[in-house]
N, C-alpha and C positions, 0 to 999 in steps of 0.2 A: 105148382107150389114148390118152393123151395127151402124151406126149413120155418125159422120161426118167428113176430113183433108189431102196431098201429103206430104213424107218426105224429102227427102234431102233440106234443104234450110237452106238459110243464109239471110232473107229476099227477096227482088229483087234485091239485091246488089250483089249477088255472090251463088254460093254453097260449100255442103261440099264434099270432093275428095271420092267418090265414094271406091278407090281402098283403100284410108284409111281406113273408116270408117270398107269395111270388114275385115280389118286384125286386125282390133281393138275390134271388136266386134260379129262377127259370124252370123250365122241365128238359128233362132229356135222359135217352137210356143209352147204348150202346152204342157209341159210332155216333150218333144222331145231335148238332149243334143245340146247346138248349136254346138260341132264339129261333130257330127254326122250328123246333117240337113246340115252344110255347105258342108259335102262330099257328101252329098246326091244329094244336089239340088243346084250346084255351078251356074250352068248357070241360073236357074229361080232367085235366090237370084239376080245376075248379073242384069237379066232383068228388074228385080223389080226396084232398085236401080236407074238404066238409066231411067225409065220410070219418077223415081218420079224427077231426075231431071230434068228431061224434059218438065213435070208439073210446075216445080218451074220457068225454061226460059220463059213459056207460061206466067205466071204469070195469071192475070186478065183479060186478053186479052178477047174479044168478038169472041165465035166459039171456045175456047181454047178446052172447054169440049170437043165438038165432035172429035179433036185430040187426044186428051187422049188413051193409052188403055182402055180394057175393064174394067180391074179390077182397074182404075183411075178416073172412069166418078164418078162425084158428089163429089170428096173427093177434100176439100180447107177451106178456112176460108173468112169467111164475116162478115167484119168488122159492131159491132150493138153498134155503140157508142152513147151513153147513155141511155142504154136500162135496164132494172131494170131487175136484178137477180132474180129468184126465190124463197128467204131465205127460205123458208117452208120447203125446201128439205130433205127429209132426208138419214142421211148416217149414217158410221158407221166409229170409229177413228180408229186411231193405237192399242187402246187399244179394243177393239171391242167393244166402248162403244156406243148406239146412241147419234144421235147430229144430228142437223137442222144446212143446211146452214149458216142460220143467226147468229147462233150461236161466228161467227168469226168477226161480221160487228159491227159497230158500236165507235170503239175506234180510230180508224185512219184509212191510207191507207193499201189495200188489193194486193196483187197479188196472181192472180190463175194460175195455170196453168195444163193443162191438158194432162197427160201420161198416160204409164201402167208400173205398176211396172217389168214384165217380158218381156218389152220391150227389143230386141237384137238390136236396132239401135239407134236413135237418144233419146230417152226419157231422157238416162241418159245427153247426150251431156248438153239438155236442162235443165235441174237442173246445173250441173257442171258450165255451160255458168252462168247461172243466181247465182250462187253459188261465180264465180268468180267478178263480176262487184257488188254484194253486200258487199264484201269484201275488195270493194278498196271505199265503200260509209261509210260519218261517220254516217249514219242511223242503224240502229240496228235490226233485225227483233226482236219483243217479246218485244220490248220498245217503236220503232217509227212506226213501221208498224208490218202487219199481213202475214206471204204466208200461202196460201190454195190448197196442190196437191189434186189433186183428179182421181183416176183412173178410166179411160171409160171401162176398162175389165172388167165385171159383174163377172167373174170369181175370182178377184182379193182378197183377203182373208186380216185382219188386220194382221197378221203374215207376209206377205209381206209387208204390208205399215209400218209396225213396221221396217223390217229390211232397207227397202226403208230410212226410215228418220233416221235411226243411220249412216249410210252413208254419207246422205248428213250431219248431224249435225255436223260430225269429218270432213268434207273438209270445214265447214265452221269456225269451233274453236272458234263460241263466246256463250254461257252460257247462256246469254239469251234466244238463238231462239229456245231452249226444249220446253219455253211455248209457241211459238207463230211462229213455222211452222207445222203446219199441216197435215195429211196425211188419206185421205179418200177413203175409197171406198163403192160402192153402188150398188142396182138393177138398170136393163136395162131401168124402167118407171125414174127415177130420173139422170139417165145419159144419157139420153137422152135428155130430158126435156133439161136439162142444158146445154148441147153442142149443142139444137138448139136454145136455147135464145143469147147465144155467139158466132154464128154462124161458130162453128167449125164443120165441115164435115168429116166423117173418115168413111173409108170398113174394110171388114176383110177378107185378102186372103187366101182362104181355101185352097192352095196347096201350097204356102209357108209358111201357119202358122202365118202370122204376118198382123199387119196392117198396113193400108198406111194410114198417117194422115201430119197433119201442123205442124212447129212448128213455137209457138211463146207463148210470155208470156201475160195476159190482165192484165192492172191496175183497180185498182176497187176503187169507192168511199166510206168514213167510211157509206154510205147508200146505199152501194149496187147496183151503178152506173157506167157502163162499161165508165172509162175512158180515158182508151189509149192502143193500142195493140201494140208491140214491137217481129218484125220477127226473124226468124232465131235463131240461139244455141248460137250465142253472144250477147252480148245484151253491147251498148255503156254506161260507168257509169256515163257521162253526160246527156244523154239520158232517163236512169232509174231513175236519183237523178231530172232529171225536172218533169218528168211524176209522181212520189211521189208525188213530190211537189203540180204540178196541182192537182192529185187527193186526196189528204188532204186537199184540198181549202185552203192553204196558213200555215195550222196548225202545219207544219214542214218550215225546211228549215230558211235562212235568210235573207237578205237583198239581197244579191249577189246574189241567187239563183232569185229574181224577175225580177234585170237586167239581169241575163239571159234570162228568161220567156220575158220579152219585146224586147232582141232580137233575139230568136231564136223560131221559128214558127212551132208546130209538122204536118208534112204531113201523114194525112191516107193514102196515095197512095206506102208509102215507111215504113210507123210506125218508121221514125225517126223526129228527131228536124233539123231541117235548117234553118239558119241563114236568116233574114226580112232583105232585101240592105236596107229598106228605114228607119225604125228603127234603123240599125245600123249608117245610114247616120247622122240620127235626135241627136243619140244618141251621136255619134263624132263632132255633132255641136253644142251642150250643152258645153260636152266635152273643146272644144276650148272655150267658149263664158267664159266658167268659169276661164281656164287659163288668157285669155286677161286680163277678172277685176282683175284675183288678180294681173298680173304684172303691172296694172296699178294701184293699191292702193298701192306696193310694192314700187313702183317708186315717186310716189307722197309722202310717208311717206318719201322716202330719200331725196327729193329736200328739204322740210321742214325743215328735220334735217340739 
C-alpha cells in the first residue's frame, strides 16, 4: 500500500460504465504495454473495475470498508476542509526544476488535483473533465486562478509531467495557462505527506499494476486553505465557477456570482452546490416586493400625469 483513494466515480451521483472506460483506455502498470496487460489480465482488470465501483455505491457508509475487497480497504477521500497545506513541500516541475509547494499560492484560487501521469484509467478522464468545465468558464487558468497536478507515483519522472501538461494545454487552447498550470512530481515522504493532509487515500495493485484511488478535484485558498472538494471526472461549471469564487474570497467573480453563493448552498456530503428553499424563498420575495414598488411608483407617476 502506497498512500491514499477507489476509482470509477462520478461523485455519489452516478459512475463511469465500466465497459467504456476499458475500451477506451486499456490496463497497464509499469513498463508493461496496456494492450498486452489487457490480454493478459482481462478478468483481474474486470474485477478491479467492479470492485472500485462498488466502493463508489458504498460511498461513505459506516462498515463500507470491511466490504471492500482486499485490495480496496483504506483507499477513498476524506474530506479536510479547511485544513492548511503543507507549502514547504517539495517537488520537482515539468521542467525538472525544484519548487516548493507554495511556490503556486498566493495570487488567487488554486486547484489541485492529484493523478499519475501513466495512469490507464481514470487520471486522464479527470484532467479532461476538469479540462472541459474550465473551458466553458470565463476564468482563465494563468490570469484568474492557478491548477497544481501533482503526481502520487514516486516513479513519475518531469518528462512525463512535461508531456502530461502539453496535452492537457492543446485540449484546453488558451495561452495563458503555460504559466499557470502546473505539473509536479515528487518523492514518496512529500507525497504522502500531501495526500494525507487532503485526505486522499490510494493502494497500489501489484498484480494489476495500477492504482485504485478517488477521483476528485480540491479548491484551494490564495493561502493554502482546502476549500471545497468536487467528485467525480465531471465537474459542474456552475459548480467550479462558485467554488473559485468561494475560494478567492470574493477576489474573482461578480455581482451574479454572490447571488448565486446566497442561493446555492455547497454540500460536503455530495461536493456539489444546491440550491437553500429558504433563500431562494427570501430571495423571490425581495424579488416581488421590488416589482410591487416600482409598479406602484409607475402607476402613480401616470395618474399625475
Amino acid at each position: 500500500m502506497r498512500g491514499a483513494g477507489g476509482e470509477a466515480v462520478r461523485g455519489r451521483g452516478g459512475v463511469v460504465s465500466a465497459s467504456a472506460l476499458a475500451g477506451r483506455t486499456g490496463v497497464h502498470g509499469r513498463g508493461m504495454p496496456a494492450r498486452e496487460a489487457l490480454r493478459r489480465r482481462p478478468r483481474a482488470h474486470a474485477g478491479l473495475v467492479a470492485g472500485l465501483i462498488f466502493f463508489t455505491l458504498l460511498g461513505g457508509a459506516s462498515g463500507a470498508d470491511d466490504r471492500r475487497p482486499p485490495g480496496l480497504r483504506g483507499v477513498g477521500l476524506e474530506q479536510r476542509l479547511d485544513a492548511a497545506l503543507p507549502l514547504d513541500l517539495p517537488f520537482r516541475d515539468e521542467s525538472g526544476a525544484a519548487v516548493r509547494l507554495g511556490d503556486y499560492f498566493g495570487h488567487g484560487p488554486v486547484i489541485l488535483t492529484l493523478v499519475y501521469y501513466e495512469c490507464p484509467m481514470l487520471c486522464t478522464e479527470v484532467l479532461n473533465g476538469l479540462v472541459k468545465s474550465l473551458g466553458v468558464l470565463s476564468f482563465t487558468v494563468g490570469k484568474d486562478l492557478t491548477v497544481v497536478t501533482v503526481s502520487f507515483e514516486p516513479h513519475d519522472t518531469p518528462v512525463a509531467a512535461a508531456a502530461k501538461k502539453a496535452a492537457v494545454l492543446t485540449r484546453y487552447g488558451r495561452p495563458e495557462a503555460a504559466a499557470g498550470w502546473h505539473f509536479l512530481v515528487g518523492d514518496e515522504p512529500a507525497i504522502t505527506r500531501l495526500a494525507e493532509t487532503v485526505g486522499f487515500h490510494y493502494a497500489y495493485d501489484v498484480t494489476n499494476q495500477q492504482y485504485a484511488h478517488a477521483t476528485a478535484i480540491m479548491l484551494v485558498t490564495p493561502d493554502g486553505h482546502l476549500s471545497r472538494y468536487l467528485y467525480g471526472v465531471e465537474y459542474s461549471p456552475r459548480d467550479l465557477r462558485l467554488g473559485l469564487v468561494e475560494a478567492s474570497a470574493n477576489r474573482i467573480g461578480s455581482a451574479v456570482d454572490q447571488v448565486l453563493l446566497f442561493c446555492f448552498h455547497y454540500d460536503p456530503a455530495t461536493g456539489k452546490y444546491g440550491a437553500v428553499v429558504m433563500n431562494l424563498v427570501r430571495l423571490g420575495g425581495v424579488a416581488t416586493v421590488l416589482a410591487l414598488g416600482t409598479a406602484i411608483v409607475v402607476l402613480r407617476r401616470r395618474e399625475r400625469s
